[in-house]
C-alpha positions as CSV (number, residue, x, y, z in Angstrom):
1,X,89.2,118.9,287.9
2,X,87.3,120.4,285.1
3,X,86.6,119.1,281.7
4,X,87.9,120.8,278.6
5,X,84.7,122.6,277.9
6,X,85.0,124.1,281.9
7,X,88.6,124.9,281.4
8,X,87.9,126.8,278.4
9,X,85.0,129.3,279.7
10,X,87.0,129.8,282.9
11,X,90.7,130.3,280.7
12,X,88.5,133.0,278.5
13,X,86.9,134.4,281.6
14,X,90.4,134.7,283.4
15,X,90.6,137.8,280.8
16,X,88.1,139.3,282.3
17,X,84.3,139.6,282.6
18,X,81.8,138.3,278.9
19,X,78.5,137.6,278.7
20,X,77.8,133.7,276.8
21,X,77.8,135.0,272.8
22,X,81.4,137.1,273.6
23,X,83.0,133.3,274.8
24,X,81.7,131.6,271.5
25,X,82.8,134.8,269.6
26,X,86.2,134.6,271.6
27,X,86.7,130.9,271.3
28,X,86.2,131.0,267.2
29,X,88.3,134.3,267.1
30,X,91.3,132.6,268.8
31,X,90.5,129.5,266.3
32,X,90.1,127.5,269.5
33,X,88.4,125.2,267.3
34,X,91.2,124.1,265.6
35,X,92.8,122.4,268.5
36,X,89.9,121.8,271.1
37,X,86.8,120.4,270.2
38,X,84.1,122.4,272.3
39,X,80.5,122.8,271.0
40,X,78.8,126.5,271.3
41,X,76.2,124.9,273.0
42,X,78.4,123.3,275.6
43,X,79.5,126.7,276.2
44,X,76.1,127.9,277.2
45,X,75.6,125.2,279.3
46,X,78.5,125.4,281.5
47,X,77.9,128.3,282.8
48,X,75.3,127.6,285.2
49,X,77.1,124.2,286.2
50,X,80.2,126.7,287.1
51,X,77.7,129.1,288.3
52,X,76.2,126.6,290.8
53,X,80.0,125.8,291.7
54,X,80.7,129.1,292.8
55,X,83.4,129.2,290.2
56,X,82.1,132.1,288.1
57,X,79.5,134.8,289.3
58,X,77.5,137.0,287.9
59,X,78.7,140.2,287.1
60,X,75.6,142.5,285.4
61,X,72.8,141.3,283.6
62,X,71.1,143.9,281.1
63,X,68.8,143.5,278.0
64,X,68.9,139.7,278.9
65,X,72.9,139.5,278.3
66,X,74.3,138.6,281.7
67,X,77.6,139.0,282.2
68,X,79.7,136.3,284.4
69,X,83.2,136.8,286.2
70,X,85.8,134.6,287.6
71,X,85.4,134.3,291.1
72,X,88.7,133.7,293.6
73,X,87.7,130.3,293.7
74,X,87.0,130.2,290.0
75,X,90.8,131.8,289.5
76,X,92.4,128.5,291.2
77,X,90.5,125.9,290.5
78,X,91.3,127.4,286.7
79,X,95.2,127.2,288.3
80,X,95.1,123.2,289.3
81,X,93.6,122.4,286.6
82,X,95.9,124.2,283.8
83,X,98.8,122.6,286.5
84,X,97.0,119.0,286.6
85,X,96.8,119.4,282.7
86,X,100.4,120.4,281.6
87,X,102.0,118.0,284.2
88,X,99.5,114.7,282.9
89,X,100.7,111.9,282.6
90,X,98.1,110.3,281.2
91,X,99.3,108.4,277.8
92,X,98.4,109.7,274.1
93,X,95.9,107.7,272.4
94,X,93.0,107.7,270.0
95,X,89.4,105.7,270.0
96,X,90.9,104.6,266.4
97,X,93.7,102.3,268.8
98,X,90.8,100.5,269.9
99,X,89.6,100.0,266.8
100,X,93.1,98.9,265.5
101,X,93.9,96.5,268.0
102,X,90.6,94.3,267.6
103,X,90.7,94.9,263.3
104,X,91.5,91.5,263.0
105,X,87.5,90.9,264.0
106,X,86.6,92.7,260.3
107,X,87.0,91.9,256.7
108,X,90.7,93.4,255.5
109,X,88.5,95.4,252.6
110,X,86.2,97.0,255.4
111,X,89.2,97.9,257.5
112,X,91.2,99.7,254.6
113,X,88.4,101.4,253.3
114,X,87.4,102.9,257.1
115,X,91.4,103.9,257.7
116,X,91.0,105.4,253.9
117,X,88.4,107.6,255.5
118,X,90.3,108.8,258.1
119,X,93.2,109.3,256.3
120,X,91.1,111.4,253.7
121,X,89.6,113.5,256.8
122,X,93.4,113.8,258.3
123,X,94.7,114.6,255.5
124,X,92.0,117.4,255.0
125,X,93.3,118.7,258.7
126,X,97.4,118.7,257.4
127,X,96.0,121.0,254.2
128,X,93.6,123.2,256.4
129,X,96.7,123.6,259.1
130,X,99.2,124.4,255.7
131,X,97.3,127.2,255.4
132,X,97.1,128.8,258.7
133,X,100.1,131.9,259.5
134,X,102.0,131.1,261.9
135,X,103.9,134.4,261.8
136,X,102.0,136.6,264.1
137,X,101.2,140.1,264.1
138,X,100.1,142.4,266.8
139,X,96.7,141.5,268.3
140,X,96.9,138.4,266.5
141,X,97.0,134.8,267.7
142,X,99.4,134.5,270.6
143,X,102.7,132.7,270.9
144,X,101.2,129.6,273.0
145,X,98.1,129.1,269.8
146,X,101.1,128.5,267.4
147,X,102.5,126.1,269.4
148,X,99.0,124.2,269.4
149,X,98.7,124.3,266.0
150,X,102.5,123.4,265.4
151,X,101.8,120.3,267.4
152,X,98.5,119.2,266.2
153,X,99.7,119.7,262.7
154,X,102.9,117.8,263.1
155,X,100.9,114.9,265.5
156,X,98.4,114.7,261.6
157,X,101.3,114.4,259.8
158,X,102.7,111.3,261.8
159,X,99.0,109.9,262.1
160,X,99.3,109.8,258.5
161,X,102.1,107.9,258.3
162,X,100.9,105.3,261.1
163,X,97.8,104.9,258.8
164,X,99.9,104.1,255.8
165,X,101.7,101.5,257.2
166,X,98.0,100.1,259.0
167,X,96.4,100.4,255.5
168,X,99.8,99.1,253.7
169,X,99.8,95.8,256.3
170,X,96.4,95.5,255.6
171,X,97.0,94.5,252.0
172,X,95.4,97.8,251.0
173,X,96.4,100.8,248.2
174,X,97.3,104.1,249.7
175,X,94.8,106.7,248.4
């Protein structure tokens, strides 16, 4: 199955044919970025990986802008892996879990001041996400994009309520 930098070029290639600066452009348009971390350089360089896999083609190339395609075999391995993905059963977790289940291994003042950080950062995410419309208009974001955000902004808001009680057990204030 692809990783989530493969599944997004083919997903914004499933639209139809772009040259590499149009899926960047596309991916920050559809604030992709706010719910799937995938560098512009990663992008670039998954294109001749997916090339080599006969998964995307090319379709012109002109003043050095070529333009790739999905290929049929490109169209379903996109299919199995959105299937694979929505049906995973693979469990929700974090690196921070790690992190949480070994703190006992670091000074209590280290440890609240670390989760104090995060919680800063997450917090930043809940007031960046309050901000975002999630009445859409025509041409805007689509219906499945505000259910992204919906759940990344609600899964912040519990986070910071886990990291309360962490920093709270911990013996530390609540910034």
């Amino acid at each position: 199955m692809p990783g989530k930098v493969e599944t997004v070029v083919l997903g914004l290639l499933a639209d139809g044919p772009r040259h590499a600066y149009d899926l960047v452009r596309e991916y920050h348009k559809r604030a992709m970025d706010n719910w799937v971390d995938v560098g512009d350089a990663s992008i670039y360089q998954a294109l001749p990986r997916l090339k080599r896999s006969g998964l995307i083609e090319l379709a012109s190339e002109k003043s050095n802008k070529r333009v790739y395609r999905l290929t049929n075999a490109g169209r379903q391995h996109l299919r199995q892996a959105l299937l694979s993905q929505l049906s995973s059963k693979r469990p929700y977790e974090l690196e921070l879990n790690v992190a949480i289940g070994f703190v006992d291994k670091i000074k209590r003042e280290e440890a609240v001041r670390a989760l104090a950080e995060r919680h800063r950062f997450v917090l930043d995410i809940v007031r960046s996400m309050g901000e975002i419309p999630y009445d859409r208009k025509e041409g805007e974001r689509s219906l499945p994009h505000d259910m992204i955000a919906m759940q990344r902004f609600r899964m912040a808001e519990a986070e910071l309520a886990w990291l309360d009680r962490i920093i709270q057990w911990l013996g530390g204030p609540i910034e």
